[in-house]
N, C-alpha and C positions, 0 to 999 in steps of 0.2 A: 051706556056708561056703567050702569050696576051690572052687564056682563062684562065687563072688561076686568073690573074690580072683582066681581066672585072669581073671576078666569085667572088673577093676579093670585089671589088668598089661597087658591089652592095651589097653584106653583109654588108658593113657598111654603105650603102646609106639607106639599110631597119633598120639596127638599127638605126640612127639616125631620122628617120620618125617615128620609134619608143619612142624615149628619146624623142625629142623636145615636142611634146603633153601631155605626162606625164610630162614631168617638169613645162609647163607652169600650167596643172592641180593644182601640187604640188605649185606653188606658188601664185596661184587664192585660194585658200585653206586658205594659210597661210595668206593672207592680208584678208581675209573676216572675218576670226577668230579673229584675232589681232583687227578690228575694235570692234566687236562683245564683246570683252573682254575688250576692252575702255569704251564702252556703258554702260555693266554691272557693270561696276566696279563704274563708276561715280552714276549710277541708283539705284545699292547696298548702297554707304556712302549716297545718299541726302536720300533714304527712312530710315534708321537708325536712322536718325540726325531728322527727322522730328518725327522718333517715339521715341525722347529720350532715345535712348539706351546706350548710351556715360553717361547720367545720371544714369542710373539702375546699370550700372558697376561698378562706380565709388566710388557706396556705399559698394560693397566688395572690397574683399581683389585686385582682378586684378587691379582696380583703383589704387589704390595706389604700384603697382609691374610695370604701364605704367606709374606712375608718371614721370620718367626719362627719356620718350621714347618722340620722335620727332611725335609718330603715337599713334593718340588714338583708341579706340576700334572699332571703324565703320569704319577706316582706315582701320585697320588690318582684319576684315572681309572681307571688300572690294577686299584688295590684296590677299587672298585667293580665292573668288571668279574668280579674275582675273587671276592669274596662271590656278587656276581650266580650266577654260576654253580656255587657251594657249596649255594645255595637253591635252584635246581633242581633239582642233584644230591639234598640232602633230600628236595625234594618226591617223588623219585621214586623215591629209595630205602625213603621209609614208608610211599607204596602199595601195597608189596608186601604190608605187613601189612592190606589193605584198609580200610574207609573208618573214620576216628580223629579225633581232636581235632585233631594234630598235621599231619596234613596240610591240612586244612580252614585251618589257620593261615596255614601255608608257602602252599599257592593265595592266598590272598589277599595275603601281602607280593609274593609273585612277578607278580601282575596289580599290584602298584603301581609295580614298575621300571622299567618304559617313562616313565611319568612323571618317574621321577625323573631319568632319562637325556635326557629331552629338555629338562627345567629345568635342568639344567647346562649343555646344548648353547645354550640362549637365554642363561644366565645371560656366558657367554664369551664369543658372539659380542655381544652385548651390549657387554662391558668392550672387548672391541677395536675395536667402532665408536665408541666415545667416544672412546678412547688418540687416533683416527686424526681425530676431528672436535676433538679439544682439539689436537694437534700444529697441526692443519690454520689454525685460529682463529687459534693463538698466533704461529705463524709470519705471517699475513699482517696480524692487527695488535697483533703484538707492542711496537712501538713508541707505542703510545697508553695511559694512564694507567689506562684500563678492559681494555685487550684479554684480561691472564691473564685478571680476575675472569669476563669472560665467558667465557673457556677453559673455568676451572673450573664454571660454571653449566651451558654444552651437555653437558659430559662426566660430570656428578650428574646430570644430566635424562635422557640416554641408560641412563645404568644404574638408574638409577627405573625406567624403562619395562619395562629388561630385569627387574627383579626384580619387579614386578609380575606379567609377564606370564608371568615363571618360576610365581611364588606361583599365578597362573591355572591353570596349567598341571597342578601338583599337588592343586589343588583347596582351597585355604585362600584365595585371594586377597579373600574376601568377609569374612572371621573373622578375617584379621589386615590387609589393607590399609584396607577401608572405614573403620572407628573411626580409624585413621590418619591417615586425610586430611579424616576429618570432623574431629578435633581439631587439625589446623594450620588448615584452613581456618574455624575457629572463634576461633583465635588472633589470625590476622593479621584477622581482621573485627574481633574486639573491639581490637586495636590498633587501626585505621582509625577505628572509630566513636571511642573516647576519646579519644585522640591527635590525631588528623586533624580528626579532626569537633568539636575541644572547642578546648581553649589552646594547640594547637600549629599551628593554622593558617598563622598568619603567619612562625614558624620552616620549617615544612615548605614554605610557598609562597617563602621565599629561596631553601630547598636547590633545590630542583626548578626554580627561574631557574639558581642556580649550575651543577648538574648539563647543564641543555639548552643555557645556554651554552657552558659546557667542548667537549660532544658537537656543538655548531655550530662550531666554531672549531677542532676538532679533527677535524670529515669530510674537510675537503683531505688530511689528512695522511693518515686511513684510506684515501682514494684512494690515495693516491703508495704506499702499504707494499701496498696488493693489488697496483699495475702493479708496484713491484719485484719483490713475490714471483712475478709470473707470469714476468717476464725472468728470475729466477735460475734456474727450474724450465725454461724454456727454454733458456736457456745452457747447464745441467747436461747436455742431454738431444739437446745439438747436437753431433756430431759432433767429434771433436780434426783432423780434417782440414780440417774448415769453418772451422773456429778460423784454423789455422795461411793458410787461402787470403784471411781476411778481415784480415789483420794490417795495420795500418798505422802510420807513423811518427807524431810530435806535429804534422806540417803536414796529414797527412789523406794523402800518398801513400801507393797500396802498397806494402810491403814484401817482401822475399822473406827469409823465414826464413835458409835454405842460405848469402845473402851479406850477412847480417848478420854486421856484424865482434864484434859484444858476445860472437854467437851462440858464434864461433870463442875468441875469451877465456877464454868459458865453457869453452870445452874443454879 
């Protein structure tokens, strides 16, 4: 009996010689990682903020979709990064205890981060090539009747693409975009066939005179708003000394700034 029992006391004397080492492993792990993810996280938002990235955002759509959120965009990077590397830290911390449900887990979310970090990296540059092709649109035909709505059309088209290609990327683009697109593109057919193709013919054949009139009568103009916008973009970008040597009076003579009497006035 008293060898069963010393035969018992030391099994669990060697398991426990066991456990203590690995545990304290297991929590030297978890406080070096947890630090390590404070560091990054803080080192993530100030590099961000200093490369204005919170600005580049803002000019798409995301800007205005965090409008209402307590966390702006290098936040939110930030704390992605920060988790990111909590779940590594896991992963490596439960290895210790050899192979378990719980790391089998963490492998698997940790092989899907890369994904998720490069569908945000599309999903932004995405929103800021739109910000920059809608500014871009709006400015040069700003002054014609259609020019926003096309703004607004390139700049949902570019971030379509980007969220597609994000949803690609992560691997659902088939399981949420396809049904998608087959249901508008199922919409706008059955509107064409009823509509178009039934009693509306002769309404829809006015609009579409009215519309490609409008758009004929209104290309001079789109001309003249691209050549201004390209003189503004060139003036802006012209020198203030090319300015002051090209100056001239109301008859076309040059001018010299320095014996301009207004000039002296002014002063």
């Amino acid at each position: 009996m008293f060898d069963n029992l010393a035969a018992a006391l030391g099994d669990a004397m060697r398991t426990v010689a066991v456990f203590v080492p690995q545990l304290l492993l297991f929590l030297v792990i978890l406080l070096i990682g947890w630090l390590i993810a404070k560091g990054l996280r803080k080192l993530t938002d100030t590099v961000l903020e200093r490369l204005h990235f919170d600005r580049a955002v803002e000019r798409g759509g995301i800007g205005r979709a965090l409008a209402q959120s307590k966390y702006d965009a290098s936040d939110l990077i930030a704390m992605v990064v920060y988790y990111a590397v909590l779940l590594l830290t896991l992963q490596l911390a439960f290895g210790v205890w050899g192979p378990n449900p719980i790391s089998a887990l963490l492998t698997g979310i940790v092989a899907f981060l890369p994904r998720i970090a490069v569908a945000i990296i599309i999903v932004v540059v995405a929103s800021a090539i739109a910000a920059a092709v809608k500014d871009l649109i709006a400015g040069a035909m700003g002054g014609l009747s259609y020019g926003r709505i096309l703004a607004n059309i390139a700049s949902v088209f570019i971030i379509g693409l980007g969220v597609i290609a994000a949803l690609s990327q992560i691997g659902v683009a088939v399981a949420v975009t396809l049904p998608v697109l087959i249901t508008v593109l199922a919409t706008v057919g059955g509107i064409l066939i009823v509509g178009v193709g039934g009693g509306l013919v002769r309404p829809m054949q006015q609009r579409w005179e009215r519309w490609l009139d409008r758009a004929e009568h209104e290309a001079p103009q789109a001309r003249a708003h691209a050549q201004a916008y390209e003189r503004g973009r060139e003036d802006a970008a012209r020198p203030a000394a090319t300015v002051r040597a090209d100056a001239t009076d109301p008859v076309g003579t040059p001018v010299d700034p320095a014996a301009d009497p207004a000039t002296d006035l002014r002063k």
